[in-house]
N, C-alpha and C positions, 0 to 999 in steps of 0.2 A: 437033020441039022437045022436049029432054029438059025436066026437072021442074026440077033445076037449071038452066040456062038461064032457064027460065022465073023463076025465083027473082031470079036474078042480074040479070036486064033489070030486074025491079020495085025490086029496092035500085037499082039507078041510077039510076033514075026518081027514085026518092024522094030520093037523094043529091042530082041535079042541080037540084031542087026548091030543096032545104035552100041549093047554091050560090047559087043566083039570091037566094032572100030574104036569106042574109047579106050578100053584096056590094051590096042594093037598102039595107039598113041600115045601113052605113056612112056615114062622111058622105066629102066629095069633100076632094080634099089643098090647095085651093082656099078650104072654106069660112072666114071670119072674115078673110079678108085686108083687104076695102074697109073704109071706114070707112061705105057706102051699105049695107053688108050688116046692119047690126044694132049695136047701141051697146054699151056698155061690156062685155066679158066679165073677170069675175072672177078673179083667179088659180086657186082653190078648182072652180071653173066648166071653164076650161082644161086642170088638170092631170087632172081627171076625165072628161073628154070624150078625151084624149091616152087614160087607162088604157083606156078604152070601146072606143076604135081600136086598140087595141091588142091587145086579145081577142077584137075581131072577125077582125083580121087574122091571128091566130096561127090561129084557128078554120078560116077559109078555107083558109087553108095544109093544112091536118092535114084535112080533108072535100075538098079539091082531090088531094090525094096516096091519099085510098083511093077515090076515084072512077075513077084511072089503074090505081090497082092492082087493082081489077074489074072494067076494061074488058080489062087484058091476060087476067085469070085466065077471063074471059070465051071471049075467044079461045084 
């Protein structure tokens, strides 16, 4: 096992880390639908929870895409 290689395994590690806790911090496409789930959310509350999701997701996107491209350059 070259030095690179070596290198290369431990950013995955740490990328595939980083995946797990961003998608564990998102919330589900599900939450706030019951009215059992929790009471009134605020407009103000909503659109900021939407931008939250949204960064998370863009986030995922852009750490899922050089995870792939370290696993080929890997190879």
């Amino acid at each position: 096992m070259t030095t690179a290689q070596l290198i290369i395994g431990i950013i995955m590690i740490l990328i595939s880390l980083i995946i797990i806790a961003v998608v564990l911090i998102q919330q589900g496409r599900r939450s706030g639908l019951g009215a059992i789930s929790g009471g009134a959310d605020t407009f103000l509350s909503k659109s900021k929870a939407r931008t939250v999701d949204a960064v998370l997701a863009r986030w995922t996107k852009y750490i899922a895409i050089l995870f792939f491209v370290l696993a080929i350059v890997a190879n």
